[in-house]
C-alpha positions in Angstrom: 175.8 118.2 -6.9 174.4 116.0 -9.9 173.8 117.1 -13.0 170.9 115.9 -14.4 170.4 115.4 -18.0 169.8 118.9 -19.6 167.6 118.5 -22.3 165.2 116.3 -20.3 164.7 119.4 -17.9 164.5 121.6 -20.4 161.6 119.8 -22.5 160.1 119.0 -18.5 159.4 122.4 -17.5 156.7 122.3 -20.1 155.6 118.9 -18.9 152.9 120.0 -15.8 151.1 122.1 -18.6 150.7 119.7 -21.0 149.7 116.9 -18.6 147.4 118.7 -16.9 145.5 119.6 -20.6 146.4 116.1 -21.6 145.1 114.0 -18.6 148.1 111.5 -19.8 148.3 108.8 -17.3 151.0 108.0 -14.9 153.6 105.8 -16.8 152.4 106.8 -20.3 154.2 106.5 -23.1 157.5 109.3 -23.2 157.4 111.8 -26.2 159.7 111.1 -28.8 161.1 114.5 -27.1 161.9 113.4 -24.0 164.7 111.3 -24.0 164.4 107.3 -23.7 165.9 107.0 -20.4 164.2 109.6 -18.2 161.6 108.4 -16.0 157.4 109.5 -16.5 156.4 112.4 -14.8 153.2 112.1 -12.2 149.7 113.7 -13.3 149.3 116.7 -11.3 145.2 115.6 -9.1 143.4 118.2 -7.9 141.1 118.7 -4.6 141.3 116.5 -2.1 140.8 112.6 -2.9 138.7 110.6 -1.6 139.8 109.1 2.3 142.8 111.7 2.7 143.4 112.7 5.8 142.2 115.9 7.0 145.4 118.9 7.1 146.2 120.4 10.2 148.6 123.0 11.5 151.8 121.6 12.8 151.6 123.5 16.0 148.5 122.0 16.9 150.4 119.6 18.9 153.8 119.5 20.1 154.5 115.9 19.1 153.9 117.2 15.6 157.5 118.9 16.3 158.9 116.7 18.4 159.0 113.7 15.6 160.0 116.6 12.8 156.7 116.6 11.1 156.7 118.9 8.1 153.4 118.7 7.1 150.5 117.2 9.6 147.2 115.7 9.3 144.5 114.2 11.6 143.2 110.4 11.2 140.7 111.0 14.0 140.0 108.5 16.5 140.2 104.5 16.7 139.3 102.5 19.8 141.4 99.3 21.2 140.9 96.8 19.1 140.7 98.5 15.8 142.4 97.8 12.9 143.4 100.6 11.0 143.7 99.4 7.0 143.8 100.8 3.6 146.4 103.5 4.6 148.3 105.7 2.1 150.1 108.7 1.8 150.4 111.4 -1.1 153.7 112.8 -2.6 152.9 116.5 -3.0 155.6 119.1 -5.5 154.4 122.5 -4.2 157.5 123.8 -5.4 158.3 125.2 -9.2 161.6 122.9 -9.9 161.2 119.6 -10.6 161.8 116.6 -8.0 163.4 113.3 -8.3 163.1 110.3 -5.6 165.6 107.6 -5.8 164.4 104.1 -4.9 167.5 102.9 -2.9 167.3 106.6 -0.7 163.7 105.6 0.5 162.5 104.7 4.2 160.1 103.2 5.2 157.2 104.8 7.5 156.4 103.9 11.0 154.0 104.1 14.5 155.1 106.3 16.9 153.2 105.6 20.4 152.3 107.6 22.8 151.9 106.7 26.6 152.1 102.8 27.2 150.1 102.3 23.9 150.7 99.2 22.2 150.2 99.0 18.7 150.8 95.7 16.5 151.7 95.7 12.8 150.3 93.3 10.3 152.5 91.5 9.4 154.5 92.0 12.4 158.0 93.7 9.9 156.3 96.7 9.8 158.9 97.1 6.8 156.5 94.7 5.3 153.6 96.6 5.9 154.2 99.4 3.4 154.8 99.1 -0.8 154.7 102.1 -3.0 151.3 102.2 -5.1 150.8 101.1 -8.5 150.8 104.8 -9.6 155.2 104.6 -9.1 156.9 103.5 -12.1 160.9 103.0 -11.1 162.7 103.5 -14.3 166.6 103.7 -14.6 168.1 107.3 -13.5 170.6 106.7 -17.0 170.9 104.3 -19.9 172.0 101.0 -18.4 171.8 102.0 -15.0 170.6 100.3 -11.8 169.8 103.3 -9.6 166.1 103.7 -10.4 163.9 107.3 -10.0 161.1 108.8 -9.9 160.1 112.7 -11.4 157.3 114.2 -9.8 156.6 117.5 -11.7 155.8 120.9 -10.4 152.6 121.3 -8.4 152.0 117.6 -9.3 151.2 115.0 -6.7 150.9 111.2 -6.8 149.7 108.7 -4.2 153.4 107.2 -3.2 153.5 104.4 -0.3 150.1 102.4 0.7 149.6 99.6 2.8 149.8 96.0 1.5 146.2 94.2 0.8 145.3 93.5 4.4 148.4 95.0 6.3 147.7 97.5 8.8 148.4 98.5 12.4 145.8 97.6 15.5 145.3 99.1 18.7 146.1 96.8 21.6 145.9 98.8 24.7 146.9 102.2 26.1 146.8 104.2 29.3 145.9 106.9 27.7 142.7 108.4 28.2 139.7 109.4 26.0 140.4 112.2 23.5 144.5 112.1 24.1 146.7 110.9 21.5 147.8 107.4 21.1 149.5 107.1 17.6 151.4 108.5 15.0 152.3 107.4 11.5 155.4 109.2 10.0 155.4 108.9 6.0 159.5 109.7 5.1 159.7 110.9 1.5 163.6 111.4 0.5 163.5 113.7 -2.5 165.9 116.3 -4.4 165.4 119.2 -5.8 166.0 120.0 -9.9 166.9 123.5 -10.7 166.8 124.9 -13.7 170.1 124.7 -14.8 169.9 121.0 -14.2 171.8 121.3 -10.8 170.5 118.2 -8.5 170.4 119.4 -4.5 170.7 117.3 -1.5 169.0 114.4 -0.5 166.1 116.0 1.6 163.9 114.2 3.8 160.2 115.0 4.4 157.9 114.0 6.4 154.1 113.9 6.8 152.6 113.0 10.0 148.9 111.7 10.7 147.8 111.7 14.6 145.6 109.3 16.1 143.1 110.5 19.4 141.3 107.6 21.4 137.8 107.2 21.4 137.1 105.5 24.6 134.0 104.8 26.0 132.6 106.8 29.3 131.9 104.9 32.2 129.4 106.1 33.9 129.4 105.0 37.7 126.6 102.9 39.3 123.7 104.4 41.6 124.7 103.5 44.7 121.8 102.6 47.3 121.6 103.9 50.2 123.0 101.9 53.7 120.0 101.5 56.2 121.6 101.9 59.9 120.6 98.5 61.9 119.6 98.3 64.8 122.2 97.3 67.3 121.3 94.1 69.0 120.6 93.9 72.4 122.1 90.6 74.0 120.0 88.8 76.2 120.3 89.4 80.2 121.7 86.2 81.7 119.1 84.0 83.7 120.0 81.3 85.8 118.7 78.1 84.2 116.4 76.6 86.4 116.4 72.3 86.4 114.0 69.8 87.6 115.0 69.4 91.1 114.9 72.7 91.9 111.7 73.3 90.4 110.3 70.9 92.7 111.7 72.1 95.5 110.2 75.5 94.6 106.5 73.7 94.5 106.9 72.2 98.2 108.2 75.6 99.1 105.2 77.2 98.4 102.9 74.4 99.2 104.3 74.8 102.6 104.1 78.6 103.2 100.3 78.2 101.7 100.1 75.4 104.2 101.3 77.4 107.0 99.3 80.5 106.5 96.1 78.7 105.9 97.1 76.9 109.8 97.4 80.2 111.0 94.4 81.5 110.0 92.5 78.7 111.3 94.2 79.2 114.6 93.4 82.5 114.7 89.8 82.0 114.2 
């Protein structure tokens, strides 16, 4: 356990009040009160900001527990193809101590995929992907130190990692079918807890997960016509072709048996 300088957490507790009166900004200016070293507390926001992902129950799905999601939201759906951009996640205090994050203890977050999804990363390090927004100020943990912090006060919360101007992930392909999940983002936040008697616990990790559903279009299968029977065809009896010669033979045949009845009736007569 690391003690924390006292009289900074002393004058803190009072901090979440007065900012929250104040409206100081993140990375203001430190009361001549506080001490020099000790890095700005966040501005507590309220509601929910704009783009934020919607909060779900954890045992909604069971992939929620299986990648030890502590808190879980849904991104709705994306289609293969799509780019998913402008991504961010929000450091939340619910508790009534102060916490303190530690630059060097951070991770970094990452797609979990689901099925034989592909998912590509822009730029392909996903490490690269990710920087902590503009509302983090790192400032030295003591006078002269090089292990930089971060104090988020109680019931305060700050936007914390974001995606890089253009970085995001894109949905190559998947088996999966329409409605089932095909992604995960996991957002690691490694935080410790300040008591009161400026007692510093154990490096805790938590993490907030945001699910991704497919949205794929329904195929809808062709009429099929209907197969008219045919008619079998009949082949063609054999005949005996029939050439010149004996064609002529047949017209003497016949000349003669006309010949010979005609004689016959003459004789008769």
């Amino acid at each position: 356990m690391q003690k924390v300088l006292s009289f900074f957490v002393v004058a803190s507790l009072a901090i979440p009040l007065t900012f929250a009166a104040t409206g100081s900004p993140i990375g203001s200016p430190i009361s001549p009160a506080t001490p020099t070293n000790a890095a700005p507390v966040a501005t507590p926001q309220s509601g929910i900001a704009l783009w934020e992902n919607k909060s779900v129950s954890c045992s909604s799905n069971t992939a929620f527990g299986t990648n030890s999601c502590d808190q879980c939201f849904d991104g709705g759906t994306v289609t293969v193809g799509k780019k998913l951009t402008g991504l961010f996640d929000n450091w939340t205090n619910n508790t009534t101590s102060l916490m303190v994050a530690y630059q060097s203890e951070q991770k970094k977050p990452n797609m979990v995929s689901f099925g034989s999804t592909v998912w590509t990363s822009t730029p392909t390090d996903e490490s690269k992907v990710w920087k902590n927004s503009s509302d983090i100020v790192w400032s030295p943990a003591q006078s002269g130190s090089t292990k930089m912090q971060y104090i988020l006060g109680a019931s305060q919360k700050v936007r914390f990692l974001e995606t890089d101007l253009g970085a995001g992930y894109t949905l190559d392909k998947t088996d999966r079918k329409n409605g089932e999940l095909v992604g995960m983002l996991r957002y690691p936040v490694v935080s410790h807890i300040i008591d009161a008697s400026a007692s510093e616990g154990a490096a805790k990790t938590h993490y907030e997960c945001v699910a991704y559903n497919l949205s794929a279009p329904v195929v809808t299968p062709a009429p099929t016509t209907p197969t008219t029977p045919k008619t079998p065809v009949t082949p063609d009896i054999t005949k005996t072709a029939t050439g010149p010669t004996e064609t002529i033979i047949l017209i003497l045949a016949a000349f003669f048996i006309a010949f010979g009845l005609m004689f016959s009736l003459r004789k008769r007569i």
